[in-house]
N, C-alpha and C positions, 0 to 999 in steps of 0.2 A: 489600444483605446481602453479608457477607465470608466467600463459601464456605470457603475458607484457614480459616478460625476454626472454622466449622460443624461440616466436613467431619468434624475429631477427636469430636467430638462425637456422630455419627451413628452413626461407627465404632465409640464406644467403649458406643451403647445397642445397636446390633447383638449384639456380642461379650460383654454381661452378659444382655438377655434374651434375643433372639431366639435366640441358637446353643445355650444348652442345650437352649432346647425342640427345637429339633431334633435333638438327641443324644437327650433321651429318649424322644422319641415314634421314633425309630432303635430304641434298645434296647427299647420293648415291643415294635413290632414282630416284630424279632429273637426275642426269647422265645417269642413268638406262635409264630414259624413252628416252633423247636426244637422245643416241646412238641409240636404238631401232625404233626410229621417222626419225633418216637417215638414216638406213640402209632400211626401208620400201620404204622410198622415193627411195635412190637408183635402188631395187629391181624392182621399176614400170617404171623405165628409165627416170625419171623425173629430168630434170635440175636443181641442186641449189648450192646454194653457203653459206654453214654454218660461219655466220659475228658473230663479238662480240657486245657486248651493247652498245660500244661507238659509233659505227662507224658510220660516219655523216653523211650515204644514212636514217637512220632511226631517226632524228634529229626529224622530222615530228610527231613521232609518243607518243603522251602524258605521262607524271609519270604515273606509276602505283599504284595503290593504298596500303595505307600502308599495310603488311603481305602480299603483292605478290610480285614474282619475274619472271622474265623472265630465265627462266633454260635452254632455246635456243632457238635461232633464225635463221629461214631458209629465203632465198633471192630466190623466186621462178622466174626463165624461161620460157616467152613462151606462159605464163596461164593472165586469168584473175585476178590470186591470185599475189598478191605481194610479201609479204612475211605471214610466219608460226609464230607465236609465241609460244612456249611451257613455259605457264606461271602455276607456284604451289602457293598456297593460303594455309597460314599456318591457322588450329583451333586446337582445345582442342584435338583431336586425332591423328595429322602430317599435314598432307597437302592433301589440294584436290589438282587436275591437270586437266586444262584444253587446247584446243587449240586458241586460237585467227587466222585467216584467215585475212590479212590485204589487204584492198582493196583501193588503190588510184582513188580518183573520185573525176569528179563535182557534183553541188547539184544545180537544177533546181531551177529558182529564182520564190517565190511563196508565196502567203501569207501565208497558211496554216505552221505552222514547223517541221520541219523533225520529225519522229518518230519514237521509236526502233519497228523492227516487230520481232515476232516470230510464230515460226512453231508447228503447233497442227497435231500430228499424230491422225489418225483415225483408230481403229484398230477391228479387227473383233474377239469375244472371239472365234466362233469355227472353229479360225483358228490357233488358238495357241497363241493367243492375238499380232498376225504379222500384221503391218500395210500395211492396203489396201485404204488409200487415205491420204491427207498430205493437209491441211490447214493452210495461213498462215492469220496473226489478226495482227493490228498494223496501220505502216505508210498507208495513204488513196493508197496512188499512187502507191506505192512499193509491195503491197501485193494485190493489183490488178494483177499488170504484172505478177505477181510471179501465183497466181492462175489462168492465164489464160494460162500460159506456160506445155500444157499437155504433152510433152515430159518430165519435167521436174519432173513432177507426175510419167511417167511411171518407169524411174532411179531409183524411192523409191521404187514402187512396184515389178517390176519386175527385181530386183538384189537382191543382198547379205544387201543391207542397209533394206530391207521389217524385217530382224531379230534382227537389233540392235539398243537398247534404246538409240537412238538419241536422242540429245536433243541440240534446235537450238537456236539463238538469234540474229539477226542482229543489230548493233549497230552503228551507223551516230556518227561521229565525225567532224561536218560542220566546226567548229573553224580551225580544223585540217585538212581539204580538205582530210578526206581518213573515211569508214566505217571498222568495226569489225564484222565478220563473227562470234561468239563464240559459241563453241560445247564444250561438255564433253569429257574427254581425251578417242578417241577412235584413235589406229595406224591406219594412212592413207592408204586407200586400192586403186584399181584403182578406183571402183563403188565411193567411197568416196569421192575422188578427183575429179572425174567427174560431182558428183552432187555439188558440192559446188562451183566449177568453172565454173559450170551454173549459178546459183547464182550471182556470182563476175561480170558474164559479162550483166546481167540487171543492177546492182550498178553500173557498168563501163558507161551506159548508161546516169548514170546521176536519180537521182528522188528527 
């Protein structure tokens, strides 16, 4: 057999059947989590206004990287959080799904440059490996404020997030006057929303 010959041919039934189905079963997925991501919000009384991609209140906010997409966008009220981003990240298996937390800010004029922080849970094994302290590594300034804010410790310990494999990233978009909150696709709870828009309003501060 003359692979050379073959080959175009494998290629060319991949790329008619197999890859829509996996863009479609991408985009229910997708929808899935949208739908489920505002009806959560709804449920916790939380103000918002589900916008489309175009729409020029989020002009601000940079492309995304190739194989990601934005599967929805929430317009948050009221909060320190601006808007939700519910973005999927296609690989060799479908798509991961994350949330992006969008936070409009200033940035403290400073030699040092901004930097991404993130959050190191600290977990105790005989306690079911549930975290009981919450450290954050990164920006000098930012994760300062952040580990001195012990109410902001207690939200992680003492709720519903002490059980769930959180997993955090602060992300400064200085070019873009606004930072990125990103977490792992977990539904917005209130404990959720509360600790994250603690967050949002230290970066609303400015660092």
């Amino acid at each position: 057999m003359e692979w050379s010959k073959v080959l175009p041919a494998v290629i060319a039934f991949l790329a008619a059947f197999l890859l829509p189905l996996i863009f479609s079963k991408r985009s229910k997925e997708g929808e899935k989590k949208k739908n489920s991501t505002s009806q959560n919000l709804l449920s916790l009384g939380i103000d918002f206004e589900r916008i489309e991609k175009r729409d020029e209140r989020i002009e601000f906010v940079k492309k995304l990287s190739w194989g990601q997409k934005a599967e929805g966008i929430f317009k948050i009220e009221n909060r320190n959080i601006d808007y939700i981003f519910l973005i999927s990240e296609s690989n060799q298996y479908g798509a991961n799904y994350s949330l992006d937390y969008i936070v409009q800010n200033a940035f403290n004029v400073r030699e040092e440059p901004v930097r991404n922080t993130r959050m190191k849970l600290i977990k105790d094994s005989l306690m079911g490996r549930k975290a009981v302290d919450v450290l954050w590594k990164g920006d000098t300034y930012l994760s300062q404020k952040l580990n001195m804010d012990h109410a902001l410790k207690d939200k992680l310990k003492n709720t519903g997030l002490k059980g769930l494999k959180l997993k955090l990233r602060i992300i400064p978009e200085k070019k873009h006057g606004y930072t990125r909150i990103k977490t792992n696709f977990i539904s917005p709870s209130q404990d959720l929303i509360s600790f994250i828009d603690s967050i949002a309003g230290h970066i609303k501060e400015g660092f």
